[in-house]
C-alpha positions as CSV (number, residue, x, y, z in Angstrom):
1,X,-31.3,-1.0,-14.2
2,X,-33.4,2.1,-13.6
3,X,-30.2,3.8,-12.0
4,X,-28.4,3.3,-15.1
5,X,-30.9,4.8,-17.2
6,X,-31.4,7.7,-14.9
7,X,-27.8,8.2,-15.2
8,X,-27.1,7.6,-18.5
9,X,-30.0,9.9,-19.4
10,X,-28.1,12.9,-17.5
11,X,-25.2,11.5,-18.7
12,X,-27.0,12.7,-22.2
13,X,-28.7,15.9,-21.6
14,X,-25.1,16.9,-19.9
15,X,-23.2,16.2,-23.4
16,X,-25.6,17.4,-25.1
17,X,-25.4,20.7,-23.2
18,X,-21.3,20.1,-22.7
19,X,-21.1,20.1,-27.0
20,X,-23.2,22.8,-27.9
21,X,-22.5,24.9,-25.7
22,X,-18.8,24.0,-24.0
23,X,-19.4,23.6,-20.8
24,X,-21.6,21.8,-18.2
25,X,-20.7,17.6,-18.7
26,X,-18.9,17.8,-15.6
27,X,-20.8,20.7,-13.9
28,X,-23.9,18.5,-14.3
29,X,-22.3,14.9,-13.1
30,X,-20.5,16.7,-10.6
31,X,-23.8,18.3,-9.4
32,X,-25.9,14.7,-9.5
33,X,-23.0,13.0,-7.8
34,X,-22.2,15.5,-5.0
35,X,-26.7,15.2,-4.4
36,X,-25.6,11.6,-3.6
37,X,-23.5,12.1,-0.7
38,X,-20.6,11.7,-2.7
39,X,-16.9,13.1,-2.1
40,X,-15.7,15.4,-4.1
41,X,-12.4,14.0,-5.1
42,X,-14.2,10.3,-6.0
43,X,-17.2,12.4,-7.7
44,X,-14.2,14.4,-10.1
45,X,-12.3,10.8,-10.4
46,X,-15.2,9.2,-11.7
47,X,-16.6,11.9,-13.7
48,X,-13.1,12.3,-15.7
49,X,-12.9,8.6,-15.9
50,X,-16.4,8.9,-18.2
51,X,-15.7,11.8,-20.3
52,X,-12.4,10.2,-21.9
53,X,-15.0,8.5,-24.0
54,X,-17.5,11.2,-23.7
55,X,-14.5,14.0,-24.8
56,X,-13.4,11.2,-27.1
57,X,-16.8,11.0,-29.1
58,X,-17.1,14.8,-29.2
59,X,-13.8,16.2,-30.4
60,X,-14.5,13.5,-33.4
61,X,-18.1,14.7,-33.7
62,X,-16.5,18.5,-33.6
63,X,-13.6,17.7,-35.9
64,X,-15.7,15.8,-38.6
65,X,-18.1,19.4,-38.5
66,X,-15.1,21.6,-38.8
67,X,-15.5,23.3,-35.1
68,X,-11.9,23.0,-34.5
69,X,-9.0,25.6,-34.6
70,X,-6.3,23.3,-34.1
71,X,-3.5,26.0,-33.0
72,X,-5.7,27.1,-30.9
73,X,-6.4,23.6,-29.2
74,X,-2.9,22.6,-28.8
75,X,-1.9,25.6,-26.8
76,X,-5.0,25.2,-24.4
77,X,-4.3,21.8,-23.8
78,X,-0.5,21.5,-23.1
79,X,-0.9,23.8,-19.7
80,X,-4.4,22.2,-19.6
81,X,-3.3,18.8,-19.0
82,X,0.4,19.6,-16.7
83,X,-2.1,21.8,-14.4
84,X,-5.4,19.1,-14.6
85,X,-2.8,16.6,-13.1
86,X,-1.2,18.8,-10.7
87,X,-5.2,19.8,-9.7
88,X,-6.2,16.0,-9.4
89,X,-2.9,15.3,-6.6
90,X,-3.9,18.9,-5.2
91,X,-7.7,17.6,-4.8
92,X,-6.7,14.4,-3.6
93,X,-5.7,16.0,-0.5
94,X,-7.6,19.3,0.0
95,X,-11.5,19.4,-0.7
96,X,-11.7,21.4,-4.2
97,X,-15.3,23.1,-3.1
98,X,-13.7,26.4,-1.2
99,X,-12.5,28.6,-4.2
100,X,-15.8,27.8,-6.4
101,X,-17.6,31.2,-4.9
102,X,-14.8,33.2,-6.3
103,X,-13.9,31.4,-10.1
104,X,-18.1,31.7,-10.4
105,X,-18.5,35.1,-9.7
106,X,-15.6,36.1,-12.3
107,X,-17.5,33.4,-14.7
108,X,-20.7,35.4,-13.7
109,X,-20.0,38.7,-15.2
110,X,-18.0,37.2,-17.6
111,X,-21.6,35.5,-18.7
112,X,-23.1,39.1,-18.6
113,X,-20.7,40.4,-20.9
114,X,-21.1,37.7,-23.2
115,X,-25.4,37.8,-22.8
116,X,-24.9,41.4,-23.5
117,X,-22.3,41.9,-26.7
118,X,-23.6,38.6,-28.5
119,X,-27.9,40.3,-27.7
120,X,-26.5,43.5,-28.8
121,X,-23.4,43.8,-30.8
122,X,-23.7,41.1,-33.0
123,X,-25.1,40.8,-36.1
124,X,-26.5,37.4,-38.4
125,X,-24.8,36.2,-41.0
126,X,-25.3,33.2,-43.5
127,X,-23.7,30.2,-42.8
128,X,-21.1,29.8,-45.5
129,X,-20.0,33.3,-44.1
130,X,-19.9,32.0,-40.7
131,X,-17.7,28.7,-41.5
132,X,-15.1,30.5,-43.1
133,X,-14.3,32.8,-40.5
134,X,-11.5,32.1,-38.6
135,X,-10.6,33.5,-34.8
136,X,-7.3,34.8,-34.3
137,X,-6.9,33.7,-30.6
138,X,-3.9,31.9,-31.2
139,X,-0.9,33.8,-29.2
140,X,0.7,31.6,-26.7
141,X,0.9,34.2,-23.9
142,X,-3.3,34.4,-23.7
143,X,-3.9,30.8,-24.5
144,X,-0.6,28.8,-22.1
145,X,-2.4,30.5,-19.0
146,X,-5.4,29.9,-19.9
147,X,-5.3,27.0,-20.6
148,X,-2.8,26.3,-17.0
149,X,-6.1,27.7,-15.0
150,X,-8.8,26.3,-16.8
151,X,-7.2,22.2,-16.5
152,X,-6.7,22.9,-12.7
153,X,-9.9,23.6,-11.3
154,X,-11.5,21.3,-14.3
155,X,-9.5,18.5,-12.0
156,X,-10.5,20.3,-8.7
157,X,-14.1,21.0,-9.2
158,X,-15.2,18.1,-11.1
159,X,-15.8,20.3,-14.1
160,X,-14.1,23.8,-15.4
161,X,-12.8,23.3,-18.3
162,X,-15.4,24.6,-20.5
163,X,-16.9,27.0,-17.9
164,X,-13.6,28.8,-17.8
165,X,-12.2,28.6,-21.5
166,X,-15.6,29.3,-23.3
167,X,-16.7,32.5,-21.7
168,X,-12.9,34.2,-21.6
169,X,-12.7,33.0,-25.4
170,X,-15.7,34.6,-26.2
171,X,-15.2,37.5,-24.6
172,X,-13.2,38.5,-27.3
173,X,-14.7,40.4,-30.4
174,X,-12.5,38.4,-32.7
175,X,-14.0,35.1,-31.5
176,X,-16.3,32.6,-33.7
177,X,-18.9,30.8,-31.3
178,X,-18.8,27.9,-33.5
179,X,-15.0,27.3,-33.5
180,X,-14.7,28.1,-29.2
181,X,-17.3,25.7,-28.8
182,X,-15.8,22.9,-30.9
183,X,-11.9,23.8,-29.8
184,X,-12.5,23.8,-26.6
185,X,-14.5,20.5,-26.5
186,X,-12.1,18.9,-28.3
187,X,-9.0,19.7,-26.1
188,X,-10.6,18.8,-23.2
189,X,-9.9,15.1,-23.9
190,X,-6.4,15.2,-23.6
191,X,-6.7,17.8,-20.2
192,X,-9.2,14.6,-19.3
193,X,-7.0,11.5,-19.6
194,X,-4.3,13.7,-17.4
195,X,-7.1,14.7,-14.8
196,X,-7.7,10.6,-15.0
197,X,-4.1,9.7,-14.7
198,X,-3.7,12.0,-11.4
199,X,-6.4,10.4,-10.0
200,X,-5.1,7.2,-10.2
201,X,-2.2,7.4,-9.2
202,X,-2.9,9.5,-5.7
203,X,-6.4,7.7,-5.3
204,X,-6.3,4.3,-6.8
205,X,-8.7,2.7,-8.8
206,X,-10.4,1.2,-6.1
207,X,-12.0,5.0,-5.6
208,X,-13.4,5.0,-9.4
209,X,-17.4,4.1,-9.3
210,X,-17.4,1.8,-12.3
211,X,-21.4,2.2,-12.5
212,X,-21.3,6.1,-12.8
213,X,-18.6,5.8,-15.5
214,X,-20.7,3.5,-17.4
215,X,-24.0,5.0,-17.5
216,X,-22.4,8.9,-18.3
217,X,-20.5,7.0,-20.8
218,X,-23.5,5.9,-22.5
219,X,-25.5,8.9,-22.5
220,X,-22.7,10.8,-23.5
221,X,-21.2,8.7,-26.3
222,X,-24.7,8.8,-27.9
223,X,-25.1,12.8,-27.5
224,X,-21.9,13.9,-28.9
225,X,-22.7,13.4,-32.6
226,X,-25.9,15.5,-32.2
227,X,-24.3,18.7,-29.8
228,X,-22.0,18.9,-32.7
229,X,-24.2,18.9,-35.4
230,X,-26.2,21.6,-33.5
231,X,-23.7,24.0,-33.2
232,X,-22.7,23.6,-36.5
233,X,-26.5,25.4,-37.7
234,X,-26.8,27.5,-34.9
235,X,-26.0,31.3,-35.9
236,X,-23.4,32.6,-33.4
237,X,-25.6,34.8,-32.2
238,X,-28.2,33.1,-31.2
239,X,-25.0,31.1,-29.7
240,X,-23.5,33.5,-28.1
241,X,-26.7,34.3,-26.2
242,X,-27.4,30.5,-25.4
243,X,-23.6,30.6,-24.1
244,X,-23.6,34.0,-21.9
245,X,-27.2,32.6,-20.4
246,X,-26.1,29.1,-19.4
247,X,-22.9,30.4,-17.8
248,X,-24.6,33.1,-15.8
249,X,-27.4,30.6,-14.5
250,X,-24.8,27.8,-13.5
251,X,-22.8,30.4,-11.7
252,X,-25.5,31.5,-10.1
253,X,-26.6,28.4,-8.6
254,X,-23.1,28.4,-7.2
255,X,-23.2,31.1,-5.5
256,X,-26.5,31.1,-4.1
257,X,-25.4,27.5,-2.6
258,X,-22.2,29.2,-1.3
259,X,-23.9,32.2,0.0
260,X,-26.7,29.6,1.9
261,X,-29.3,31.9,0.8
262,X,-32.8,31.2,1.3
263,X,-34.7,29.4,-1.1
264,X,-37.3,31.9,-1.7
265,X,-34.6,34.3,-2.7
266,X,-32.9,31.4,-4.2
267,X,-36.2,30.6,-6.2
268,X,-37.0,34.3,-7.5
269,X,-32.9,34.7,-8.6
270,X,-33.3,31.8,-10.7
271,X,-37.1,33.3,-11.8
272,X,-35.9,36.5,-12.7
273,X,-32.2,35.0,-14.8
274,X,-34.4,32.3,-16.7
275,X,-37.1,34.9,-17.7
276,X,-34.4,37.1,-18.7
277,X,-32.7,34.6,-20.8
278,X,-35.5,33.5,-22.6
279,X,-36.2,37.0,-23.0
280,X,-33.1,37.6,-24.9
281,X,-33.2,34.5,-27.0
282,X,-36.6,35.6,-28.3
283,X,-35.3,39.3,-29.0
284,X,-32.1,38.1,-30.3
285,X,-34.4,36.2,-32.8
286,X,-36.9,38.6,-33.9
287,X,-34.0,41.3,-34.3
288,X,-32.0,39.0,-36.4
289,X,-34.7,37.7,-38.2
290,X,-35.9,41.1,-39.2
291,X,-32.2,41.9,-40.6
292,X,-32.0,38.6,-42.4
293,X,-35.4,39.4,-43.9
294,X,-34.1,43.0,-45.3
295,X,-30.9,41.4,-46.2
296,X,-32.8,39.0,-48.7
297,X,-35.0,41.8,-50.2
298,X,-31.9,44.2,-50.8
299,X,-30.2,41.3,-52.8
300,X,-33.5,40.3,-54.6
301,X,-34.2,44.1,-55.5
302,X,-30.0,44.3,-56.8
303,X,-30.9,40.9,-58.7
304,X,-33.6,42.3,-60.9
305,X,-31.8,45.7,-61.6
């Protein structure tokens, strides 16, 4: 019993994260279950096997909020799911860890850029304003390869499918935080059940750890309704700089583990990156605020003229 609330409380805080932000459910699984001694291939079975309720509960949750361009979502996730089942026979064979160092360090800089233009470059706006904007990253030769690259390491690593899609959407000035988020979340169910399908078919069900699968499923089921919510109030900048944070610290981790750096080093990286992002989050607030706070006195002062 206390396993299953352990897990099912990671299984939570890793939704939670996953729908917010669009990314880390299966980073953070992947992460607990690999700390167990478990192989890769049975950790990425079992984690996909969860998040087809998890993805399931979220895309609703995302749909329900209007987070969802749903153009942009079918085009991610036809590639998404041919490639996540071609990555689940692939990882069924060849351990999926020794091209990680390489995807995280392009999801690294990609992170910095992101941290950087959202701190930066981008400006509050009210919420109504937000809503009705609408990305135009829709064109089938951006999205189809994308989407092909993102579903095969999501099947190979465990977890990718938001880590890749989220910070090469954003990249782009045109994008809405709000809407990436929410699209990609919600296309990841489909990219999931494919991922699943691969797996059982070249693993067998006898490989799936029915407990894991259970207790994520829980946690995650329970989360999706909030992370959604969330990122529905959230200004896209202040999500933007949440975003380019998370992915630079999770890539980090990757590479430092890659690298076998020493934990001292290892300790004062992640010092230095944290104090940095909270840094930003609290700048990106004041600035804001104080533009907000002019905003609302220029409008009063044209109101009483």
């Amino acid at each position: 019993m206390r396993k299953l609330i352990i897990f099912a409380l990671v299984g939570f805080f890793a939704q939670l994260v996953d729908g917010s932000l669009g990314m880390a459910f299966g980073l953070t699984s992947s992460s607990l279950l690999l700390a167990y001694g478990v192989a890769p291939a049975v950790a990425s079975a079992s984690i996909h096997m969860s998040e087809i309720a998890t993805t399931a509960a979220s895309g609703i949750s995302h749909f329900k909020f209007g987070n969802v361009n749903k153009r942009m979502a079918v085009l991610l996730l036809i590639p998404g799911a041919i490639s996540a089942f071609i990555g689940a026979a692939f990882l069924s064979n060849i351990p999926g860890g020794l091209i990680k160092p390489y995807i995280s360090t392009f999801l690294l800089i990609l992170g910095i850029y992101i941290f950087i233009r959202f701190l930066f470059f981008s400006q509050s706006g009210s919420r109504r304003q937000e809503v009705g904007k609408k990305t135009i990253l829709t064109k089938k030769r951006f999205l189809f390869p994308l989407g092909a690259v993102a579903g095969f390491f999501d099947a190979i690593g465990g977890g990718g499918w938001g880590p890749i899609n989220t910070p090469v959407l954003l990249a782009n000035k045109n994008a809405t935080p709000r809407e990436v988020v929410g699209t990609v979340d919600t296309s990841e169910f489909v990219v999931t059940i494919a991922a699943t399908l691969g797996f059982v078919i070249f693993l067998g069900w006898e490989q799936f750890n029915w407990f894991w699968v259970s207790a994520f499923v829980i946690g995650g089921v329970l989360a999706a309704p909030l992370a959604a919510w969330l990122v529905r109030i959230l200004q896209p900048y202040l999500l933007g700089v949440l975003v380019g944070g998370f992915i630079v610290l999770t890539n980090l981790n990757t590479l430092l583990k890659a690298g076998e750096v020493s934990p001292g080093l290892s300790t004062a990286a992640y010092v230095l990156v944290v104090l940095g992002w909270i840094s930003g989050i609290i700048y990106s607030l004041v600035k804001n605020g104080k533009k907000q706070g002019l905003h609302q006195d220029h409008d009063q002062a044209t109101l009483s003229h």
